[in-house]
MARBA-939206 format. One record per residue: chain; x, y, z of N, C-alpha, C in turn. Coordinates in steps of 0.1 Angstrom, whole numbers, plus 5000, padded with zeros to 4 digits. Atoms other than C-alpha are relative to their C-alpha. Layout:
% residues N
SITE  unit   n_u   n_v   n_w  ca_u  ca_v  ca_w   c_u   c_v   c_w
SITE     A     X     Y     Z     X     Y     Z     X     Y     Z
...
This chain:
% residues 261
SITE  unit   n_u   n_v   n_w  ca_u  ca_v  ca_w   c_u   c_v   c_w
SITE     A  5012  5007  4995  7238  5176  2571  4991  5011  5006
SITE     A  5016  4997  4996  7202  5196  2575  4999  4999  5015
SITE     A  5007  5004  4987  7193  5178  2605  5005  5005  5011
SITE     A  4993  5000  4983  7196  5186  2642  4994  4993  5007
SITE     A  4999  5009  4992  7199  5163  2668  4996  5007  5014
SITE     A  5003  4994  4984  7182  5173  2701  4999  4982  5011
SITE     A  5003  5011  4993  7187  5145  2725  4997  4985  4995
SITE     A  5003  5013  5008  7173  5113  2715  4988  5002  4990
SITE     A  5010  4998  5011  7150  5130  2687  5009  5003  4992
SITE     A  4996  4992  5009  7161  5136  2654  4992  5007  4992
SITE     A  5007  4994  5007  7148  5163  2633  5004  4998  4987
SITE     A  4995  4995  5016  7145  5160  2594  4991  5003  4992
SITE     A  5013  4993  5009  7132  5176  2566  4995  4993  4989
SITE     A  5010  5003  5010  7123  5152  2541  5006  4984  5000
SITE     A  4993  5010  4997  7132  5113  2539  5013  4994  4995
SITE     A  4986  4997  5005  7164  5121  2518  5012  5001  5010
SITE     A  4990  4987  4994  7183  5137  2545  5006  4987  5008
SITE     A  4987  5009  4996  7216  5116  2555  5000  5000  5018
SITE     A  4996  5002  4984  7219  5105  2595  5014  4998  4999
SITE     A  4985  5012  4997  7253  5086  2588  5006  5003  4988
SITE     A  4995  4994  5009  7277  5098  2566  5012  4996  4997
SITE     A  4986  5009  4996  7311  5080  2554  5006  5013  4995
SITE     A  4990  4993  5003  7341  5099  2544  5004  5000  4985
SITE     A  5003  5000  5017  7331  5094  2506  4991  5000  4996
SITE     A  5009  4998  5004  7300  5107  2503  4995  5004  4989
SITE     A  5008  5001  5015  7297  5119  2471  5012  4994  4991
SITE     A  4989  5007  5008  7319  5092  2457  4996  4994  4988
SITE     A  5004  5004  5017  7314  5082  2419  5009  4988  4998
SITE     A  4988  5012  5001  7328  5050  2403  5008  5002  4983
SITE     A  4995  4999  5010  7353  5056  2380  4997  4995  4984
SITE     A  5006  5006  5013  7346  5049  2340  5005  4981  5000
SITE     A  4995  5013  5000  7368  5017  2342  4997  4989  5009
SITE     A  5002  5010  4990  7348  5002  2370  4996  4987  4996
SITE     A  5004  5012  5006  7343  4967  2368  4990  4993  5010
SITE     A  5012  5006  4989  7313  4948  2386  5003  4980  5001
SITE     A  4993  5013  4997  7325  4910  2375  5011  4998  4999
SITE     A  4988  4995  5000  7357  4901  2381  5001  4977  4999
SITE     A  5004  5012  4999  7363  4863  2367  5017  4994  4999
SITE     A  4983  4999  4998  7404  4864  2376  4998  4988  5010
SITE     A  4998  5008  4989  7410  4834  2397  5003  5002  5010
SITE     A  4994  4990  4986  7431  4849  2422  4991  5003  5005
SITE     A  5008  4992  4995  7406  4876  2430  4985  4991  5003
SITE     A  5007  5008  4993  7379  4850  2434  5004  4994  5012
SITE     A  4994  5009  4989  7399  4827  2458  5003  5011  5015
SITE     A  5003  4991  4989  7403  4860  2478  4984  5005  5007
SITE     A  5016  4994  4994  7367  4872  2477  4994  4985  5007
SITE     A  5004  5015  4991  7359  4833  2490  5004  5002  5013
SITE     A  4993  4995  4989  7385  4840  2516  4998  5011  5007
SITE     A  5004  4989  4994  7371  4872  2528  4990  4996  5006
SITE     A  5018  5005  4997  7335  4861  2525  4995  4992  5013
SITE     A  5001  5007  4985  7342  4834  2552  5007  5006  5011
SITE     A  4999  4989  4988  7359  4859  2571  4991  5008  5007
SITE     A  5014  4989  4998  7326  4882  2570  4992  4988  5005
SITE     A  5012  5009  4994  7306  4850  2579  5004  5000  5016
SITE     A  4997  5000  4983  7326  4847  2612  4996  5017  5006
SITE     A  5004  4984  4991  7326  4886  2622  4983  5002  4997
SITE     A  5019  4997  4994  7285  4885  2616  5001  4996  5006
SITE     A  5004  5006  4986  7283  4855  2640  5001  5011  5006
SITE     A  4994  4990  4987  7302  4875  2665  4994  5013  4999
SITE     A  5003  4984  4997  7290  4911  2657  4980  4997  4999
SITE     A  5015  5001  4996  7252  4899  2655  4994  4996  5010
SITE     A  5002  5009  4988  7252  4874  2677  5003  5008  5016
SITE     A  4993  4995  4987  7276  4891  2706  4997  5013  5002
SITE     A  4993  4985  4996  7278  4927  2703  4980  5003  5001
SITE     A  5011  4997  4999  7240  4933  2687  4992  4990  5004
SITE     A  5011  5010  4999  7224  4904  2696  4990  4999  4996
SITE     A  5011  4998  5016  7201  4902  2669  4989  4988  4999
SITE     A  5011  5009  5005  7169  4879  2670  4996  5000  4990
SITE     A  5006  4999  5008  7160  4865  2641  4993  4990  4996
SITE     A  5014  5007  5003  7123  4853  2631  4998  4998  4987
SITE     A  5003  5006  5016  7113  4826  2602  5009  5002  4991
SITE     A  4991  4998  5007  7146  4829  2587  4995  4986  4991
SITE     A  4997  5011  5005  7136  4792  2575  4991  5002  4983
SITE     A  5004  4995  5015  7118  4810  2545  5004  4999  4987
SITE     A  4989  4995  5014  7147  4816  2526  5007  4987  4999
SITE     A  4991  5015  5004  7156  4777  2526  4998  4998  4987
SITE     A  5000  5001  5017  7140  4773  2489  5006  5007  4995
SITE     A  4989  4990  5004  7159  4800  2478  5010  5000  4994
SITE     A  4989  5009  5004  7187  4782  2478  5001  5000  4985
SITE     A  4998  5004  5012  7179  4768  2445  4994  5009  4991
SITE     A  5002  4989  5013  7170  4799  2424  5009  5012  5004
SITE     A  4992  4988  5001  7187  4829  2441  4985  5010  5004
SITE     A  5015  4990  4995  7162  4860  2454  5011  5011  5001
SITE     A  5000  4991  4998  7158  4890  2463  4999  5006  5011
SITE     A  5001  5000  4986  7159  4904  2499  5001  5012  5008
SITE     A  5003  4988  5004  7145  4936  2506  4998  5006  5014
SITE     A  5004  4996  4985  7150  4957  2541  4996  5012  5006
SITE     A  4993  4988  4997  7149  4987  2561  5010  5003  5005
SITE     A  4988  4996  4994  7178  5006  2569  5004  5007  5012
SITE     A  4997  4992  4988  7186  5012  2606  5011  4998  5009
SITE     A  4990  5000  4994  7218  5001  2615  5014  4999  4991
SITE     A  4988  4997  5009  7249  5011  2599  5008  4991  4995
SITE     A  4991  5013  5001  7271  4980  2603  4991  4985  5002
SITE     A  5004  5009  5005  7247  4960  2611  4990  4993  4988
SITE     A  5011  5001  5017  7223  4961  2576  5017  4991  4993
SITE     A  4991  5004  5010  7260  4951  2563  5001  4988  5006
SITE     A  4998  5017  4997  7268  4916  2585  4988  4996  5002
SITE     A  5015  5004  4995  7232  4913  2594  4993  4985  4991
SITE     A  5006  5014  5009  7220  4891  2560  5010  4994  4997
SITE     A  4990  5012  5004  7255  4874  2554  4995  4988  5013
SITE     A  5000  5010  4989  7243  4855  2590  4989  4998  4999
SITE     A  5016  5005  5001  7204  4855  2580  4999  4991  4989
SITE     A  5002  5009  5011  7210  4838  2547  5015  4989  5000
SITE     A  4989  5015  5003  7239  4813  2554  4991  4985  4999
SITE     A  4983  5001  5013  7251  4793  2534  4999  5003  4988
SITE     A  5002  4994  5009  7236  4813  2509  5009  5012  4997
SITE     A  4992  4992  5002  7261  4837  2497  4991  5017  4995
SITE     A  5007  4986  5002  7250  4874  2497  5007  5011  4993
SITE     A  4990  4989  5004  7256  4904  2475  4991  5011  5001
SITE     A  5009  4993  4999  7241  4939  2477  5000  5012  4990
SITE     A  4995  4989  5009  7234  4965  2457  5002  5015  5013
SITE     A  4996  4991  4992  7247  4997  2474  5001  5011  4992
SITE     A  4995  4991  5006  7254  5031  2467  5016  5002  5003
SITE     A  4985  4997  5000  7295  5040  2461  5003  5010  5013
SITE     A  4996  5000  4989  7291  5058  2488  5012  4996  5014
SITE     A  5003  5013  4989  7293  5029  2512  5021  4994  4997
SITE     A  4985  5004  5007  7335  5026  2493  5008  5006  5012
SITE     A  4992  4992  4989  7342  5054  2525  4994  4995  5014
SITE     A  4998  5006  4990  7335  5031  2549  5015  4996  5007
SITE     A  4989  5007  4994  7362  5028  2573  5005  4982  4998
SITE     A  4997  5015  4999  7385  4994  2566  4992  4997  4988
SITE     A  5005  5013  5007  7358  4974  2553  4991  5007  4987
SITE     A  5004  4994  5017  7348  4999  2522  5005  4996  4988
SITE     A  4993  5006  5012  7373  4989  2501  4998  4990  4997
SITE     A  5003  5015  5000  7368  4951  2507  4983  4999  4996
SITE     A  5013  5000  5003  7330  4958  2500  5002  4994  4990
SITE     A  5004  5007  5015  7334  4945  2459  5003  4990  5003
SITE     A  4990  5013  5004  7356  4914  2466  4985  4992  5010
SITE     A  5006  5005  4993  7323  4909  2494  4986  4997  4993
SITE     A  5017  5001  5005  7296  4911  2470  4994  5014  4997
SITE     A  5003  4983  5004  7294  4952  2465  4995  4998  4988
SITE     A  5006  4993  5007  7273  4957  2439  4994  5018  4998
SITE     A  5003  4984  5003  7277  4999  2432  4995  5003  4993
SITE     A  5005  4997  5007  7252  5014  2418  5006  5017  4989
SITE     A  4997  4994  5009  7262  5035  2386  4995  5015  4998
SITE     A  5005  4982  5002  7260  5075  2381  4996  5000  4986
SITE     A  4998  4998  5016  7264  5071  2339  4987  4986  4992
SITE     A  5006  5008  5012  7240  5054  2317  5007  4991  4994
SITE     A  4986  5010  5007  7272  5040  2300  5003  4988  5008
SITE     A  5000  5009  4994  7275  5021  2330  4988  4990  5002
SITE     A  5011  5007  4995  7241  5006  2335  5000  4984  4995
SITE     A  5002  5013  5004  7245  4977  2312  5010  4989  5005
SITE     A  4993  5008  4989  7274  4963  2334  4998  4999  5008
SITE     A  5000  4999  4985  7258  4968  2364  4988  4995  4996
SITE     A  5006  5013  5002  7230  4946  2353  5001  4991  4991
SITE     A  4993  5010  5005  7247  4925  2335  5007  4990  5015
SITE     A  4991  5002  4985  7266  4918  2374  4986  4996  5010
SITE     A  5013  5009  4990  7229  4914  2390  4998  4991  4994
SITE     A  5007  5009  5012  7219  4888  2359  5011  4988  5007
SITE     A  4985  5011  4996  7257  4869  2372  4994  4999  5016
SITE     A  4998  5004  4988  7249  4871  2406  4987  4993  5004
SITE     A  5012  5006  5001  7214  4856  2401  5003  4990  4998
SITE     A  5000  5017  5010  7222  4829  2379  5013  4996  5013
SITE     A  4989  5008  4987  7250  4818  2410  4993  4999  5013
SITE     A  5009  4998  4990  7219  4820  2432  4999  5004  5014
SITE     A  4996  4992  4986  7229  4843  2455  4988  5004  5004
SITE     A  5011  4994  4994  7207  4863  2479  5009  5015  4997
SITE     A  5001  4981  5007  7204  4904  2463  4995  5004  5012
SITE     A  5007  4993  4990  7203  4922  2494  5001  5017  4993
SITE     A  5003  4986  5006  7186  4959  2487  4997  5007  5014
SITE     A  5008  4992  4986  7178  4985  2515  4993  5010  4987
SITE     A  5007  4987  5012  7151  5005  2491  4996  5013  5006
SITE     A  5000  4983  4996  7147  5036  2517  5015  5005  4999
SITE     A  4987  4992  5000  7186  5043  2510  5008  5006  5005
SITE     A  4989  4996  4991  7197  5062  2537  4998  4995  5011
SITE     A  5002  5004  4984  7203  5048  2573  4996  5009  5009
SITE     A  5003  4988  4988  7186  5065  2600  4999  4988  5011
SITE     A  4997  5009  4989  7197  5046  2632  4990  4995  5006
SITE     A  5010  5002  4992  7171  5027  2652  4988  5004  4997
SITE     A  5014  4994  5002  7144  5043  2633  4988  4982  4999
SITE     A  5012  5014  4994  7111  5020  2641  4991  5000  4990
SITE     A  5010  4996  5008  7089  5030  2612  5006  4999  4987
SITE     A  4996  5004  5015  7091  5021  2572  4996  5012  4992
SITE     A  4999  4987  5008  7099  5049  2552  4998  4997  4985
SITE     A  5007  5004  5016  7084  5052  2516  5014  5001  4989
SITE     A  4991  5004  5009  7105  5035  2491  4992  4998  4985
SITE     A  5008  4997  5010  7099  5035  2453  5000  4987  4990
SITE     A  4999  5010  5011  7090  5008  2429  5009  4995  4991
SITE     A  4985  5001  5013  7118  5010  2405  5007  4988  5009
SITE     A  4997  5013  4993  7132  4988  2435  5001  4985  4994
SITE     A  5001  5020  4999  7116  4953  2428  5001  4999  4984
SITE     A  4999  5007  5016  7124  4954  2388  5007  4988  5003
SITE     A  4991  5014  5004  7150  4928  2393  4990  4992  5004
SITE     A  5006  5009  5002  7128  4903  2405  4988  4998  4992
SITE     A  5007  5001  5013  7103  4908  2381  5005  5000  4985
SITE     A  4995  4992  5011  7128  4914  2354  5006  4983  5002
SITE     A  4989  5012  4996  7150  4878  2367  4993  4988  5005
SITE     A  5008  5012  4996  7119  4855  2377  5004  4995  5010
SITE     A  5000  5005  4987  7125  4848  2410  4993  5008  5011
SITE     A  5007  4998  4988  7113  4854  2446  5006  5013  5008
SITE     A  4993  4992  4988  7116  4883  2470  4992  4997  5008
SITE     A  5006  5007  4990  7114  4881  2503  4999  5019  5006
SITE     A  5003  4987  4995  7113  4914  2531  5011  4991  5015
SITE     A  4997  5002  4989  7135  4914  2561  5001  5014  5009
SITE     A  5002  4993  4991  7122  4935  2592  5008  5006  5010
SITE     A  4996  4999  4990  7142  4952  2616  4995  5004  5012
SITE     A  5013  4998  4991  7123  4958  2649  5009  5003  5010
SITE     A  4997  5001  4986  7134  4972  2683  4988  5000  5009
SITE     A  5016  5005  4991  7113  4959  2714  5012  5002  5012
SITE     A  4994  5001  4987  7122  4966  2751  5007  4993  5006
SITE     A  4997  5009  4993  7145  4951  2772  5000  5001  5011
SITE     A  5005  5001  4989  7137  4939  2807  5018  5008  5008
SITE     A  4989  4989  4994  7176  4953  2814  5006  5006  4990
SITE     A  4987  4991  5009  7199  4978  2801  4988  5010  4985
SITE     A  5009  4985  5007  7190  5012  2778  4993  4992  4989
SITE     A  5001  4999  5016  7192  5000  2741  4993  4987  4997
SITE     A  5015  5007  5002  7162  4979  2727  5010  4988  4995
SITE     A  4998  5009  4999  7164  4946  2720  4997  4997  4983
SITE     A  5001  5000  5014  7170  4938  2680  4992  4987  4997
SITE     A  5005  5009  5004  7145  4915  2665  4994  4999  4983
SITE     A  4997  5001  5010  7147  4908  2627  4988  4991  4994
SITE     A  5010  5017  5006  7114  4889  2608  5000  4996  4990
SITE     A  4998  5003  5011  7119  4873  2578  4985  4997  4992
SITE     A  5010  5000  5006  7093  4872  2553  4996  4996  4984
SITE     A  5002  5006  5014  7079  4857  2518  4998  4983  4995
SITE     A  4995  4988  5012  7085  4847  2491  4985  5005  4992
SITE     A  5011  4991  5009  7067  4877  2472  5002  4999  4979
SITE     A  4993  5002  5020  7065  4865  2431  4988  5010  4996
SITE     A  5007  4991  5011  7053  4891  2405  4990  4987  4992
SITE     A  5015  5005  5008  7016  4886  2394  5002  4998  4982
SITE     A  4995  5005  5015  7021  4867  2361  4984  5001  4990
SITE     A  5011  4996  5010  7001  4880  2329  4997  5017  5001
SITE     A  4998  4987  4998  7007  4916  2338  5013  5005  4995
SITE     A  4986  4992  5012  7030  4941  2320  5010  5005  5013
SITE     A  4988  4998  4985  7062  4947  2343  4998  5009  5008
SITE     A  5001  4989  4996  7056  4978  2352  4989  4997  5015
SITE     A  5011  5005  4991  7023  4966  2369  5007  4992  5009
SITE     A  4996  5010  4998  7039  4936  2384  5010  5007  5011
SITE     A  4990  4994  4988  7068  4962  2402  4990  5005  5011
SITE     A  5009  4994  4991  7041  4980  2416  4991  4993  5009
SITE     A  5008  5007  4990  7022  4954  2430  5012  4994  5012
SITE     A  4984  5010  4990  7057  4933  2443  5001  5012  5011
SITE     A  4997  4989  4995  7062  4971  2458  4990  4998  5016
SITE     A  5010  5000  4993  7030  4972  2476  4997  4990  5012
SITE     A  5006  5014  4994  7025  4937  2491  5017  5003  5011
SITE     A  4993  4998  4991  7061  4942  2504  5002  5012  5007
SITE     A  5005  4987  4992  7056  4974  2519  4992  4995  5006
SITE     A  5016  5000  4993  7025  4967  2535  5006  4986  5010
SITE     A  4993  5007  4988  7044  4932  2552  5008  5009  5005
SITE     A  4994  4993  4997  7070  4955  2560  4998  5013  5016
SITE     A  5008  4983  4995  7050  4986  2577  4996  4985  5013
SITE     A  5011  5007  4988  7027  4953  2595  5014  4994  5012
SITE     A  4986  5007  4989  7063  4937  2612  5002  5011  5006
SITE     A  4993  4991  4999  7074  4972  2619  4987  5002  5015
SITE     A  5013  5000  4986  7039  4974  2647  5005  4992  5010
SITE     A  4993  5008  4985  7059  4951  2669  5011  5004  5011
SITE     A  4989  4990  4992  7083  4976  2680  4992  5001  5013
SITE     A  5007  4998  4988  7076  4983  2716  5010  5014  5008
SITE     A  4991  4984  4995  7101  5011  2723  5006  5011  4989
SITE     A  4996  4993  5008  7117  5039  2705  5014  5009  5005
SITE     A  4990  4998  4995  7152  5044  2713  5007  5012  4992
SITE     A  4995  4984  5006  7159  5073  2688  4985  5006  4993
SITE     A  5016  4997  5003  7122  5090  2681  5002  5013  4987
SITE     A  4997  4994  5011  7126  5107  2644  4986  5011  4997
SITE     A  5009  4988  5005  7105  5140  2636  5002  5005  4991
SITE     A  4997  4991  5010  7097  5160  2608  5001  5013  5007
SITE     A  5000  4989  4995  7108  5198  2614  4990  5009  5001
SITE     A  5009  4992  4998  7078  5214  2613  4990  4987  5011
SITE     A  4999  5008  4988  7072  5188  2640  4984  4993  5000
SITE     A  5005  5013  5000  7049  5161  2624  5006  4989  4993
SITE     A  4995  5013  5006  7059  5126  2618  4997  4996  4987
């Protein structure tokens, strides 16, 4: 890792550069990977986990981060199509329990990088949770949307972090790239945007987490896809960046090294 850490600044050199790093960072998914898995067994487990992970968000959103969250009631139509749910990434563990407790009793899956497999404990359990790994091989691609097309049509919520790497507490929306919102232009349904925000607390150091839910954003119909990603891009971006102005503190203050933001 590039960066150095002075205090409560971090320095980096470009929006690439890794804060949080698992112990399988450059981890690939084997040829034989599989993305659906329609074994009975292994369902009845991933069910059985899933409501495991719904209790540990309660508790780890609710108790530990205490997590406000605004207009969640957005994502009630949803229900009946399945979406898309698009955020920034600033908390390690919590981006992972965070939308299994914003979209109950919608079931949530995410796409991720394999990375995310060297997470302590709960890496492995990621696919039986809804892991969707994104593919290094071409060869793989058509199973790995083939696996968003399944997890659509069961009208899940597609959680995406489209800036990629976590940078802890960061308060500001880092440029993410269009290629992003194909699926819901490619799958006819809704995306939404979900905000993470820290705002002061009247006690104690660490900001006060407040989450705003947002949408839904549908692709302008009569436009060629391509157009259609880049608009969906824009419109959520731009809510995104406008929630992100509600921040009122900056509990880790991120710099570029030649020391502009």
């Amino acid at each position: 890792m590039s960066e150095k850490k002075r205090g409560t600044t971090c320095y980096y050199h470009d929006y690439t550069d890794d804060f949080v790093k698992s112990a399988r960072q450059d981890e690939s998914l084997p040829d034989d990977y599989r993305w659906i898995h329609k074994n009975l067994f292994y369902r009845l487990i991933s069910a059985v986990l899933y409501g495991v992970a719904v209790i540990v968000a309660l508790v780890y959103g609710k108790v530990v981060l205490r997590i406000h969250v605004k207009n969640r009631k957005v994502l009630k139509e949803a229900r009946k199509t399945g979406c898309f749910l698009y955020g920034n990434h600033t908390q390690p563990m919590g981006d992972v329990f965070g939308p299994v407790l914003y979209c109950f009793p919608m079931r949530i899956s995410a796409i991720a990088s394999p990375s995310n497999l060297g997470i302590p404990v709960i890496g492995k359990l990621l696919p039986m949770l809804g892991g969707l790994f994104i593919p290094d091989s071409m060869g793989q691609m058509k199973q790995f949307m083939e696996a968003v097309r399944y997890h659509v049509e069961k009208k899940r919520c597609i959680v995406i972090y489209p800036e990629a790497h976590v940078w802890p507490w960061c308060t500001f929306i880092r440029p993410f790239p269009a290629t992003a919102f194909r699926f819901p232009v490619l799958y006819h349904v809704p995306a939404f945007c979900m905000t993470t925000t820290y705002q002061k607390r009247k006690h104690g150091r660490r900001p006060r987490i407040v989450v705003y839910i947002d949408g839904p954003f549908f692709a302008e119909p009569g436009k060629n896809k391509r157009k259609q990603q880049m608009e969906l891009h824009d419109r959520v971006y731009a809510c995104m960046e406008s929630r992100s102005r509600e921040r009122t503190c900056e509990y880790i203050r991120y710099q570029k090294e030649n020391g502009t933001m």
